[in-house]
N, C-alpha and C positions, 0 to 999 in steps of 0.2 A: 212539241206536245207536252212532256214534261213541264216547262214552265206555262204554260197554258192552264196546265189542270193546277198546278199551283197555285196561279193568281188566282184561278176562279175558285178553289175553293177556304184562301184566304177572304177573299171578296164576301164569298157567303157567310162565312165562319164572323165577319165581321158583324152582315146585314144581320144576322143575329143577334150578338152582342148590343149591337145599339137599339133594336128592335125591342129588345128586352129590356133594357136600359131604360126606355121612353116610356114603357108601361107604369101605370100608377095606382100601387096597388089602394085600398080602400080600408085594410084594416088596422088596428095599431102596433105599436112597437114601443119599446122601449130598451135604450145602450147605455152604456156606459162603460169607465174600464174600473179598474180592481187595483190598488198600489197600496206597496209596507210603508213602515217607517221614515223609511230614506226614499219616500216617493219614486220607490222603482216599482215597475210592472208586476204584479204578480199571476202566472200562467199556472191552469188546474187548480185555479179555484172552484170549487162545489158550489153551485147555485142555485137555488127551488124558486121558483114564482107562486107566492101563495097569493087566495081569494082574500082579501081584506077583511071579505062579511066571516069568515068560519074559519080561514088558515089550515083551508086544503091545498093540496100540490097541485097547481095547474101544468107546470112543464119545470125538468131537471136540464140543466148543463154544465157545462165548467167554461171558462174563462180562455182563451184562446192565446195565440201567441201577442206580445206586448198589455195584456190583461183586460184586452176587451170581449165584453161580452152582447149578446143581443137577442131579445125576444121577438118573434114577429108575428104578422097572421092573429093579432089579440081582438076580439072583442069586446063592445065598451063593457067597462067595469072600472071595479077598483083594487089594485093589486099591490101586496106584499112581496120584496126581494129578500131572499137570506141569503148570506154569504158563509159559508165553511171552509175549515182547511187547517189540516192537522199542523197543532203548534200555536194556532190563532185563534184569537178569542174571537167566536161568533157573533156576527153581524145581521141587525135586521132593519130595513130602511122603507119607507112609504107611509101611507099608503101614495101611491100613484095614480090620477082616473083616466083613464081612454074614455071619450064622448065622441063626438061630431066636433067641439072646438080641438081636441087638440088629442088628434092619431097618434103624430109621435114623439116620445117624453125622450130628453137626455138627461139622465139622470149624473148628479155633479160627482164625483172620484170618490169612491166609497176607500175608507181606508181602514186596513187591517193591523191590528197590532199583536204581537209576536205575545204567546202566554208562557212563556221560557220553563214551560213542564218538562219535566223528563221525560224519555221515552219508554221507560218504565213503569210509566204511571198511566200510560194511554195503551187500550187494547183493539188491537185491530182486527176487526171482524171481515174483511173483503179484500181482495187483489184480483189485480189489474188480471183478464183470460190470457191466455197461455197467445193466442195468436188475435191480431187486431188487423180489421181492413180497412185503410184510409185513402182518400182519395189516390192516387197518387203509388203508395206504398205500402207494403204487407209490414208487420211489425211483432216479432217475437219476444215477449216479454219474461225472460228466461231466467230475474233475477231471483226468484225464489224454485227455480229448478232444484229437484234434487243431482240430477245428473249433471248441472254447468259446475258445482263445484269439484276440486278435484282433477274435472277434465279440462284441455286446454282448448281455443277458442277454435282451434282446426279440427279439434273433436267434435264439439257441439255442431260445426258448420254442416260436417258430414250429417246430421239429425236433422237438419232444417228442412222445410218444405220445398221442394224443386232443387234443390242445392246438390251437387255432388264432388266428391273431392278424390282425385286419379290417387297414384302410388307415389306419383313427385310431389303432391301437395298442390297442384292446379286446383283451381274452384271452376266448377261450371255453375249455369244458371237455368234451369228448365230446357237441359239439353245442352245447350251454346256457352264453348267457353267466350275468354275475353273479358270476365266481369273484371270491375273495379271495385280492390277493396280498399272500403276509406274505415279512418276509429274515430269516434267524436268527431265526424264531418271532415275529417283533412285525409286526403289519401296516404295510402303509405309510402309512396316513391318507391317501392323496391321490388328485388326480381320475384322470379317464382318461389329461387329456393331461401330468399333473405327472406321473404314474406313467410313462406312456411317456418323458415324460425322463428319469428318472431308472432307466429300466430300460436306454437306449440310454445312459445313461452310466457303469454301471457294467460295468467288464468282463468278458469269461469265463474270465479267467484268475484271479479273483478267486474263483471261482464252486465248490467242492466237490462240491455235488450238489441235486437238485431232488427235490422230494416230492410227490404229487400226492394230494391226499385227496380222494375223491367224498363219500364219508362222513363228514365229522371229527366226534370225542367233543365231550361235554357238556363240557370242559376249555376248547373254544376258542369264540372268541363267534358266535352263530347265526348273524352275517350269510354271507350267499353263498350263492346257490338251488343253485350248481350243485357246489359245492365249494371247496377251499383250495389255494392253488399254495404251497409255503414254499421258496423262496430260502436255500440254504444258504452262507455265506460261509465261506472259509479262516480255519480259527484259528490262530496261533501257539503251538508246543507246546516250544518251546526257553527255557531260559534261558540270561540275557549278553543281548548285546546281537547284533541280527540283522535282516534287510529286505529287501525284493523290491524291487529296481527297473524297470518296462516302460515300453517305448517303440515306439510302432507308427507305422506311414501307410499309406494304401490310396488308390485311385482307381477311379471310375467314369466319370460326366463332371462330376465335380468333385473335388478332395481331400479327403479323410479326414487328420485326427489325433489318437493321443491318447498317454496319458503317465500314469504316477503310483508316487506312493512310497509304502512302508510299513516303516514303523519298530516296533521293538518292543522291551524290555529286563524281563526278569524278575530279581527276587531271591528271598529266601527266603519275605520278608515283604510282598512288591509287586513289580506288574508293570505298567506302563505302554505304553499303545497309542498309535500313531496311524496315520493314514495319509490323502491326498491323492489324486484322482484326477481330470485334467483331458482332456476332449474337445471336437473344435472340430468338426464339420458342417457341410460347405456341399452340398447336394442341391438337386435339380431335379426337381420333380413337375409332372407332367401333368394337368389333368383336363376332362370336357367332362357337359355335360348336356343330354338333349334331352326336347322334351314339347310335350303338347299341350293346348292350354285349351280345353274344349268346353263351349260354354254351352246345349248344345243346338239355337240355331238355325244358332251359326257358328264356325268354327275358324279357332284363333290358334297356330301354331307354332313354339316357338320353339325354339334352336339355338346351346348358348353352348361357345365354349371357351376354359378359361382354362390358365394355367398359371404357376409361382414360382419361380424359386432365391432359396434362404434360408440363413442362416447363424445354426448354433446353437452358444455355448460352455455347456458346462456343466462345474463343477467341483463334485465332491462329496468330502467332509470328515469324519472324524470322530477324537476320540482319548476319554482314559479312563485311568483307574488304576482298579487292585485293590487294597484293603489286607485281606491273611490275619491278624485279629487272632489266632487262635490256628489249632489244627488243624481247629476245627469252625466254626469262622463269619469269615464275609468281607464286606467290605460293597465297594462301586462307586460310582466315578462318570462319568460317559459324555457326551461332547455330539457328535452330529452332525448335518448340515444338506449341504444342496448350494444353487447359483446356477446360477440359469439366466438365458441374456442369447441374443434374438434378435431378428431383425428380418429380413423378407421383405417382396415387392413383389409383387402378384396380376395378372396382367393380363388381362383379360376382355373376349371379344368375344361380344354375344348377337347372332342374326340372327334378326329376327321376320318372320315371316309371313304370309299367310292360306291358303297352299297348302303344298302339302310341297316340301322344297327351293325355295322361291319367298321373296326376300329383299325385303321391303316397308321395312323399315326396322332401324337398327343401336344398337346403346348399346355403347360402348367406355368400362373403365373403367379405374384404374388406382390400385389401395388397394394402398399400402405399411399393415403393421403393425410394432409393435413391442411388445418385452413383457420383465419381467423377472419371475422369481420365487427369492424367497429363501425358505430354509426354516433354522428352527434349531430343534433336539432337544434338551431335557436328562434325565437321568436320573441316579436316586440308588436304589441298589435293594443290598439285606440276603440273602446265606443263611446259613443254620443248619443243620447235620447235628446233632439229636438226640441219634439216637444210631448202633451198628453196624448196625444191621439194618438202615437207609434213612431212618426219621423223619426227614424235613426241613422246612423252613417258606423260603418266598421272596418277599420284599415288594419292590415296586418300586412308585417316585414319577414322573410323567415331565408335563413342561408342553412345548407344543410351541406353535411359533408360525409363521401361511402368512402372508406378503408379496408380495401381485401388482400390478403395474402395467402395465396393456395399455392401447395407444391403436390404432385402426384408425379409418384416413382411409377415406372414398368420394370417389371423380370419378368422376362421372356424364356422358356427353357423348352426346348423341342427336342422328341422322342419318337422312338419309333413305338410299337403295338407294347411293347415288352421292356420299354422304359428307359433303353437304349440310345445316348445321346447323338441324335442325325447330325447336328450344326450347333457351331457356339452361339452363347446366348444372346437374347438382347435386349440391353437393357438402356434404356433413358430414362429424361425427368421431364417434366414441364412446369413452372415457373409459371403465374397469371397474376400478377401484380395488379393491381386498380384503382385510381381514384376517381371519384365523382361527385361534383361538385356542382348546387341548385341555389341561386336565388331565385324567389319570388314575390314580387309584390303584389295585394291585394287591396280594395276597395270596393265594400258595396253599401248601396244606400236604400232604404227604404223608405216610401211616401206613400200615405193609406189618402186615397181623395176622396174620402168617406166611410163612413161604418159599413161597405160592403165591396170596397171598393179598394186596391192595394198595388200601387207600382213597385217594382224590385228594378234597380239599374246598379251597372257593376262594371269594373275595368279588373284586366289582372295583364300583369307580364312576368314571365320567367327566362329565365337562362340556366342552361346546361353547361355541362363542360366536364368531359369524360377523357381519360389516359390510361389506354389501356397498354401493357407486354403482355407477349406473348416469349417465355425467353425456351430455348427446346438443347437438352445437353444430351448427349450420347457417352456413355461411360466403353471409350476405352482405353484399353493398355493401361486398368486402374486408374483412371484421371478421366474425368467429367469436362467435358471439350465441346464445345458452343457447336449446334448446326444450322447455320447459314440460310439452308432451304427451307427452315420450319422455321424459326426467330420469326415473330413481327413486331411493329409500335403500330396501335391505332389510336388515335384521336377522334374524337365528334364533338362538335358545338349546336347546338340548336338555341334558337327564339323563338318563341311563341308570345305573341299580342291576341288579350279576347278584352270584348264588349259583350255584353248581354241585357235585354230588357226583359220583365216577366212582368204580366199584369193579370192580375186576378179579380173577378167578379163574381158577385153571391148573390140570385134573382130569387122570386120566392121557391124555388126547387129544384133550382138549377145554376150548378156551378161553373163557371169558365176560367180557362187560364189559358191564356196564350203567351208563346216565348220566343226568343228569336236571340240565338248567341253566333258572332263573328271570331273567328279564329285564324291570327295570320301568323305561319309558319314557314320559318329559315333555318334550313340545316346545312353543315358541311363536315361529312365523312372524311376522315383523311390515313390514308395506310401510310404510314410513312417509310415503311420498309419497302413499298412497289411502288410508291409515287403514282396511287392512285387516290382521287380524288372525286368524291359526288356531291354536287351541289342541288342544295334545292328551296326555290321559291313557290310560294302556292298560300291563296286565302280561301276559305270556305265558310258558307252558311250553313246554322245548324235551328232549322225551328222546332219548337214545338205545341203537340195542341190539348187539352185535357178537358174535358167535355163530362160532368156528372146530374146525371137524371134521379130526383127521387120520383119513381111514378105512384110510391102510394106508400103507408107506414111501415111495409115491410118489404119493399120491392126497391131497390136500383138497380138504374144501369150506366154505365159507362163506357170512355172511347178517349183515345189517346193515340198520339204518332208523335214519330222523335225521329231524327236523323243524327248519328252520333258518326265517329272516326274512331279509327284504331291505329295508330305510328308502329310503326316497330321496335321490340324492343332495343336497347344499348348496343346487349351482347348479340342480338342475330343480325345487327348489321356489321357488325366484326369479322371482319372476312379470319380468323383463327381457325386451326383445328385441332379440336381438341378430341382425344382418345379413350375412350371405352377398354378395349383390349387391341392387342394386334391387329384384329381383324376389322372392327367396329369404328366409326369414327363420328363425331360432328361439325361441320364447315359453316359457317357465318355465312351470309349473304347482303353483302352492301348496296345492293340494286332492289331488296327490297322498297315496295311500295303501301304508302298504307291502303288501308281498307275503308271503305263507307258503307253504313248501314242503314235502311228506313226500315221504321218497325212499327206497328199496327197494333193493336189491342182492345179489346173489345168485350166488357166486364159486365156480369149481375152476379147482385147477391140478395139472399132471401133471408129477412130478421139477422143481418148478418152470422146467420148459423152456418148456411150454405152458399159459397162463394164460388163464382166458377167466372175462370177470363179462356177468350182462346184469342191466341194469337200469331201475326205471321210478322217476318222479315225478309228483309232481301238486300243479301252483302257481296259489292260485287271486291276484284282482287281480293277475295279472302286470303288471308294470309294463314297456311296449314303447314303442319310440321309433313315429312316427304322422307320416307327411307328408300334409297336407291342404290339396288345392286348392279356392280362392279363386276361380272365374270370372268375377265378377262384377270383381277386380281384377285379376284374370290375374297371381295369387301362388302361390307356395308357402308354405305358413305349414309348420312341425315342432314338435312339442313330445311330451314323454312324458306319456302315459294308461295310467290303470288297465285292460286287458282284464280278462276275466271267468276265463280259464282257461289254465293249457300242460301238456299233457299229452306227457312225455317218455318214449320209450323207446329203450334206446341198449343193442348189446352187445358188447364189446370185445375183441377177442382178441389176444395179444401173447405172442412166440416167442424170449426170448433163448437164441440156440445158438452154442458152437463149434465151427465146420467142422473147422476144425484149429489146431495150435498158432500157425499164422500168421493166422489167418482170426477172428473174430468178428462177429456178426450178431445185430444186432436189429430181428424186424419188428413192428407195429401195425396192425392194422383195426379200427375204430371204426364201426358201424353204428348208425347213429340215425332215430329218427321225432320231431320235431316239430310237435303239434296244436294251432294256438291258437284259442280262439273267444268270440267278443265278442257279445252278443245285440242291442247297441244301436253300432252304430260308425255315424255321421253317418246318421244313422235309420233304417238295416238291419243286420240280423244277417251278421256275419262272419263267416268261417274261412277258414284259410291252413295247410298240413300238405305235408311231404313226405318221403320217404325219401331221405336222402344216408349218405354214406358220409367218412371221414379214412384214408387210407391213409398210412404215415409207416415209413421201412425208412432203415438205419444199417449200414454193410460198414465195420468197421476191420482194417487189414493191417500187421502187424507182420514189417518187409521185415528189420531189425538190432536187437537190444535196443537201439539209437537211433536209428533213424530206423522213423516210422510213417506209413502212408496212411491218411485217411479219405474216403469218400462216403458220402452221407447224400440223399436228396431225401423228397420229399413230396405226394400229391395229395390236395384236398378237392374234393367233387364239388358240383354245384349245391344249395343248400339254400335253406331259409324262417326269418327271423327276424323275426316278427312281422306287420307290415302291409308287410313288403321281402322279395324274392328276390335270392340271393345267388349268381352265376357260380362256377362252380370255379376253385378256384386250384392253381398246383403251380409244384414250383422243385427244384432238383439242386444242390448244393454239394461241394466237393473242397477238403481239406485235407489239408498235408504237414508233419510234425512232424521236427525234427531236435534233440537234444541233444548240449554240448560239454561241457568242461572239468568230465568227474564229473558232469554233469547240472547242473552250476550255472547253466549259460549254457544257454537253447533258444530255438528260431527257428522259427517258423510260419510258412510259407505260405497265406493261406487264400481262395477264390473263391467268392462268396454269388451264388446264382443264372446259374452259367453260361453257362445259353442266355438268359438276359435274359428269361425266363416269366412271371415272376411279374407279375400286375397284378391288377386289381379292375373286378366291375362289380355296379347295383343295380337292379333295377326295383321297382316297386310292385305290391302281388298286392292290391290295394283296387280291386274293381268299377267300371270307369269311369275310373278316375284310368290318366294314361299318360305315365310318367317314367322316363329312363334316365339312372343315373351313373355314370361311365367315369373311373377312376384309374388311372394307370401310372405309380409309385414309382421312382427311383433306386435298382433293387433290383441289380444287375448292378457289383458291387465287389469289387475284388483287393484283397488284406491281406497286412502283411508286420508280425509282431510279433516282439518282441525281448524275454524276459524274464530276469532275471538277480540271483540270490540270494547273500547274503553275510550273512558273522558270522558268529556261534557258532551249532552243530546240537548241543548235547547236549540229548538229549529230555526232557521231561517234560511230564506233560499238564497243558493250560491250560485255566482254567476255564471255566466256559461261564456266558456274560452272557445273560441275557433278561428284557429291560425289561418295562413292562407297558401297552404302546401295543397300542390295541384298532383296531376296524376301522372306528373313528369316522374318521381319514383317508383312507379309500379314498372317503369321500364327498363330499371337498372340491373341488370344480367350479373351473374357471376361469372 
């Protein structure tokens, strides 16, 4: 049945498209594209169609990707095009007539030439709204936030609309974790908590704008059940030589700093990057857990709280040259990487019991960790402009290499009520050594087989290749002596083969895309400590379908379906275990399976002020994290299992309006249902579902064309994820923007979490099981950034790099 309702509604999906296609409309048109100097493309260009007779505005646009542009639905007349765009000397071409001979005009390459003004000398009256809705994707344009500077990119995430981020630094997406986060279109290859560095170390004033796709095309790789976050970074658009320098410090109950520079230098024939960004961390986190071991005859309760300050430096890195061998083809090359270096001390008091608040006995512990991870990037990647229409081709190489070295001590020290030592102590270490190791090669091609009309086709292959220890020492008799039963080596190799095709069509009102990407995947798990081994073969189809209606000037709607996969990560097929405290533990699981997801959506928006989509999915082996107690050792064991189902439905409504010319406002409500259900969890049938809600609302006040207010807060309300329930969280931020010297010099002010709200809690929704964990974050930090631009501003637009790193790193565990 499944493939039935496929084909058929392929089959229709189709009769449509050509049905559309065949129609012929009756009025006129007029295209053409837009190119600089060096006869490259130019996109966002500003465009007016004036009346010839009087040089009114008949219709505004801008210029589209590869710098085509299109008028349609004209009646006869005679029309004036103007061409705009800061930096460029203004263009006016026609007149043009639409009659009865001749509907539609191609107008020949209109060429713009660069007026190498300063930017100094030009004043800018307008920017881009705070939040944009495209077909496709939501689009946060954050670069003139007062609040992104100052804060780092996992801060701002937590502000975003539908977006929510746990205590470990997980991203959810309206509800559903699993996103994919990519920066400048290449994903990041890394785990949860490498990502979280490297999210907290990049700044926001780095930051342009954020993309938020529920739905992404057959173009980008299937992982991520619930969506794609993409990271937009600042590009450099001047040539000479020119750079941002910032420099911040903030306080909570520790200090905050960070720093970094960016250099840049363009010529005719080459452009070279670089830039450095360094952050040092020292934070204080809270945390406690309570529970209870029922063996049925007798209860044991126990009662821990521990708590860290730690210190993280992280410096991240990258530079790169262009060479323009002529005006159509350019090749690259890129390296970047970041270091991470920390080290934190735990300290842990559990009080057990056999009654409630009744203290039988104590285990005080005291694990210092430490860890370092290095990461280095490279890439070598080619495009080609064919020819004017758009024909292009872009190939990119990229080997990437993860470097971890973590050590975490236990002291173990057990007491009676009155501090009285019952047994000697116990102490080990654990050792997690890692490398991981990514080529991928990439190639995709574009062919536009008409002014509305646009094929995308694309190969990619990568390979893995991961070495993991596990090494486990026991300190006794003063000497650190290997344990045998805990020691592993694990190994994994995977390959992945994709094809994908996406073709797009523009009718008078109506857009289509349709996509179809092939993913063939080889893996082999190997423990080499138990000589066990998982193999696996498997190919899968990933379509997709994107359907956009205008029904009248201020009305759309929309409709879209994706089928995506989610692999497991590196680290949870590692059959390791790794320890929390004596009692606490987490097990790998190498018989994981991954997960598929179909997802539905179904969008209107009104004068794009008011936007609302609702949507459902249905993901079967969801793969959910699982706390399972052990009575019999009075443990906590965790590791991730396949459940059976999540059935998601989430609808989201989001309001960007201008109150007034000082006022802007954007709100977000995110309504979701998560249903999960497992027929076999520890030998009964599961389920866990509840109704929550994301509230997320943004006020910016433009008090002087330089100096700006923001507020921004946030609340999530109680939700379900998995075999855990999740407390509400919420938090309020105030930020104050000033600029000096021509805008060159600006200074932030900025307050994360004002009232000090923010914090975290978990219970378990597994029958019988009764566990609480209590987190409260260092969230409550004042910022003071400094950032400050210099060199040459005469404009010109800079190319746009995009390597071909897949979302093989997002799965790299520590």
């Amino acid at each position: 049945m499944k493939k039935i309702f496929l084909l058929f509604t392929s089959f229709a999906v189709f009769l449509l498209f050509f049905k559309a296609a065949a129609q012929t409309s009756h009025d006129g048109s007029l295209t053409g594209n837009v190119i600089d100097e060096q006869r490259k493309p130019l996109d966002y260009v500003s465009i007016a169609l004036l009346k010839a007779q009087d040089s009114t505005v008949v219709k505004g646009s801008f210029t589209f990707e590869k710098g085509i542009y299109a008028f349609d639905h004209l009646p006869d007349g005679n029309y004036l095009i103007a061409f705009n765009m800061l930096g460029y000397t203004k263009v006016v071409k026609g007149p043009f007539p639409i009659n009865a001979g001749n509907r539609a005009y191609s107008v020949n390459d209109v060429l713009l030439t660069a007026t190498a003004k300063q930017l100094n000398s030009v004043n800018i009256t307008g920017k881009k709204p705070l939040v944009e809705r495209q077909v496709d994707k939501t689009v946060l344009n954050i670069e003139n936030s007062v609040l992104a500077t100052g804060n780092t990119a996992l801060e701002i995430l937590r502000k975003a609309p539908g977006v929510s981020v746990d205590k470990d630094g997980n991203v959810s997406l309206r509800g559903k974790k699993g996103v994919t986060v990519m920066i400048d279109g290449k994903p990041t290859y890394l785990s949860n908590e490498e990502l979280a560095n490297l999210l907290n170390s990049t700044e926001g004033n780095a930051i342009t704008s954020i993309e938020l796709l529920t739905n992404p095309s057959s173009k980008y790789d299937a992982s991520g059940n619930s969506g794609i976050i993409n990271i937009k970074l600042k590009k450099n658009r001047n040539y000479g030589t020119n750079g941002t320098a910032t420099a911040g410090g903030g306080y909570g109950k520790n200090y905050k700093a960070n720093g970094g520079l960016t250099l840049n230098h363009r010529e005719k024939k080459f452009n070279v990057f670089g830039d450095v960004n360094y952050g040092r961390n020292k934070r204080t986190v809270k945390q406690g857990l309570s529970r209870v071991n029922d063996t049925g005859t007798d209860q044991t309760f126990f009662d821990q709280t521990a708590g860290y300050t730690g210190i993280r430096n992280n410096t991240n890195y990258k530079t790169g040259l262009d060479y323009f061998i002529n005006d159509n083809n350019t090749i690259g090359v890129a390296i970047n990487g970041y270091v991470t270096k920390a080290d934190q001390v735990d300290n842990i008091l559990t009080r057990i019991g056999s009654h409630p608040n009744q203290t039988d006995s104590l285990v005080k512990a005291i694990n210092p960790t430490q860890y370092k991870y290095v990461n280095t990037a490279y890439n070598l990647n080619y495009r080609g402009v064919l020819d004017t229409l758009g024909q292009e081709i872009n190939v990119d190489l990229d080997f990437s290499r993860y470097h971890r070295d973590k050590l975490e001590t236990y002291n173990n020290n057990f007491s009676d009520a009155a501090g009285l030592l019952t047994r000697p102590p116990v102490i080990f270490r654990n050792a997690t050594p890692a490398i991981v190791k990514i080529w991928v090669a990439k190639a995709d091609y574009s062919y536009p087989l008409n002014k509305k009309t646009k094929l995308d086709l694309g190969l990619k292959t990568s390979f893995v290749n991961t070495d993991n220890n596990s090494i486990f020492e026991n300190f006794i008799n003063h000497t650190w002596q290997n344990d045998v039963t805990q020691t592993n080596h694990f190994k994994y190799d995977e390959n992945i083969n994709a094809a994908y095709a996406n073709l797009k069509r523009e009718f008078r009102s109506t857009t289509l895309q349709l996509g179809l990407r092939a993913e063939q995947t080889n893996s082999k798990g190997n423990s080499v400590t138990t000589q066990n081994t998982v193999k696996r073969h498997y190919l899968n189809l990933f379509p997709t379908i994107f359907i956009n209606q205008v029904l009248s000037r201020n009305n759309e709607i929309g409709f879209s379906y994706s089928r995506r996969i989610d692999r497991p990560d590196y680290s949870s097929l590692n059959p390791f275990v790794h320890f929390l405290d004596a009692f606490t533990y987490f097990r790998g699981n190498p018989f994981l399976n991954p997960q598929y997801t179909n997802s539905f959506e179904v969008s209107y928006s009104y004068k794009k002020t008011i936007n609302a989509t609702f949507g459902y999915s249905h993901t079967s082996d969801v793969i959910s994290f699982v706390v399972i107690a052990d009575t019999a050792r009075k443990t906590l064991a965790a590791s991730n299992e396949n459940l059976a189902e999540l059935n998601s439905y989430n609808l989201n409504i989001s309001s960007p309006l201008s109150l007034a010319r000082w006022w802007n406002t954007n709100t977000n409500l995110t309504v979701f249902y998560n249903k999960f259900n497992a027929p076999d969890l520890l030998a009964t049938p599961f389920s866990s579902g509840k109704l929550s809600f994301n509230f997320n609302t943004t006020q910016t006040f433009t008090v002087t064309p330089t100096f700006n207010v923001e507020l921004s807060g946030f609340y999530h309300s109680k939700s379900v994820n998995g075999t855990t329930a999740e407390s509400e969280q919420h938090s309020i931020d105030l930020g104050f923007s000033k600029s000096l010297l021509e805008k060159k010099l600006n200074i932030k002010v900025a307050a994360n979490d004002v009232f000090n709200l923010l914090k975290y809690k978990n219970t378990s929704t597994i029958p019988g099981q009764d566990f609480t964990y209590r987190s409260k974050d260092e969230s409550r930090v004042f910022r003071l950034t400094c950032t400050y631009r210099f060199g040459s501003s005469e404009i010109k637009g800079a190319r746009k790099r995009d390597k071909g790193s897949a979302e093989e790193q997002n799965r790299v565990k520590p």
